[in-house]
C-alpha positions in Angstrom: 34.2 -29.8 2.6 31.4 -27.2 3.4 32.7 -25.3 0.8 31.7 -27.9 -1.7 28.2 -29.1 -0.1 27.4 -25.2 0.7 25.2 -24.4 -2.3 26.5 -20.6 -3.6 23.6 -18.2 -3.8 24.4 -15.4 -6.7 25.4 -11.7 -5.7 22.5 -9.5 -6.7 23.1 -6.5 -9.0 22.2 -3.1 -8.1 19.0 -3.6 -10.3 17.9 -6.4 -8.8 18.1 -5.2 -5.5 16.4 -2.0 -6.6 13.9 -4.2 -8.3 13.4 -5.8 -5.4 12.9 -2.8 -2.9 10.7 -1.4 -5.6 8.5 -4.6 -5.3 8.7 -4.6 -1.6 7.8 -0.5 -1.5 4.2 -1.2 -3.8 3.5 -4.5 -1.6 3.8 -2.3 1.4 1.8 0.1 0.2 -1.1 -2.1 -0.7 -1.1 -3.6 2.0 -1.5 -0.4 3.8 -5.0 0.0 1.4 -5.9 -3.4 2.0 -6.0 -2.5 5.8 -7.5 0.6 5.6 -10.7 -0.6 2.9 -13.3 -0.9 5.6 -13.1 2.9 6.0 -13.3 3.5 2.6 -16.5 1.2 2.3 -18.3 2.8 5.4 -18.1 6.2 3.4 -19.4 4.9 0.3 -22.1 3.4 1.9 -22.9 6.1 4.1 -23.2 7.8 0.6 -24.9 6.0 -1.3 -27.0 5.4 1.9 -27.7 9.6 1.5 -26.5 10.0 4.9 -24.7 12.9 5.7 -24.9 13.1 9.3 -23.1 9.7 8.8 -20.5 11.0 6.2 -19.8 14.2 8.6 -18.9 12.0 11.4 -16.6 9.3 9.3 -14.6 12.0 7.6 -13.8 13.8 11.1 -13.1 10.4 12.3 -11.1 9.7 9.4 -9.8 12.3 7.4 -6.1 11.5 7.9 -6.1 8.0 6.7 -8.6 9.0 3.6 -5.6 11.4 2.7 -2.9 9.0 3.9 -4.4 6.3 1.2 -4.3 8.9 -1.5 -0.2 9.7 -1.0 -0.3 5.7 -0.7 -2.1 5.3 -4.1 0.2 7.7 -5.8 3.1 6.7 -4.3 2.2 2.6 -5.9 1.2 5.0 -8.8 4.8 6.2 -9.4 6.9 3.4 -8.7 4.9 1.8 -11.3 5.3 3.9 -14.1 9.1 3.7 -13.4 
């Protein structure tokens, strides 16, 4: 009987599933630049702001999650393009 109520869900193909990680790769990476945008939004305003005492301090403060959000964007960048 369950066998007949149970509804079948289809087996995946390797492309979908790769499709799918691929989708679930770029969503993790945005989200990683979603929560790391208020850093990114202090520098630019320190900079348009002309502040460079501000922008010395906010880069030592931050420097590995500026580049950390560049290897993100390139990394959305290529999975992209394939």
């Amino acid at each position: 009987f369950n066998e007949l109520t149970t509804p079948k869900i289809p087996e995946l193909t390797a492309e979908q599933k790769a499709a799918q990680e691929k989708a679930k790769k770029i969503a993790e990476y945005k989200k990683y630049l979603q929560d790391t945008d208020y850093i990114a939004a202090k520098i630019a305003e320190a900079n348009f702001n002309c502040d460079t005492e501000e922008l010395v301090e906010l880069h030592k403060q931050y420097d590995s999650v500026i580049l950390q959000r560049k290897g993100w964007r390139e990394a959305i960048n290529k999975l992209e393009a394939n």
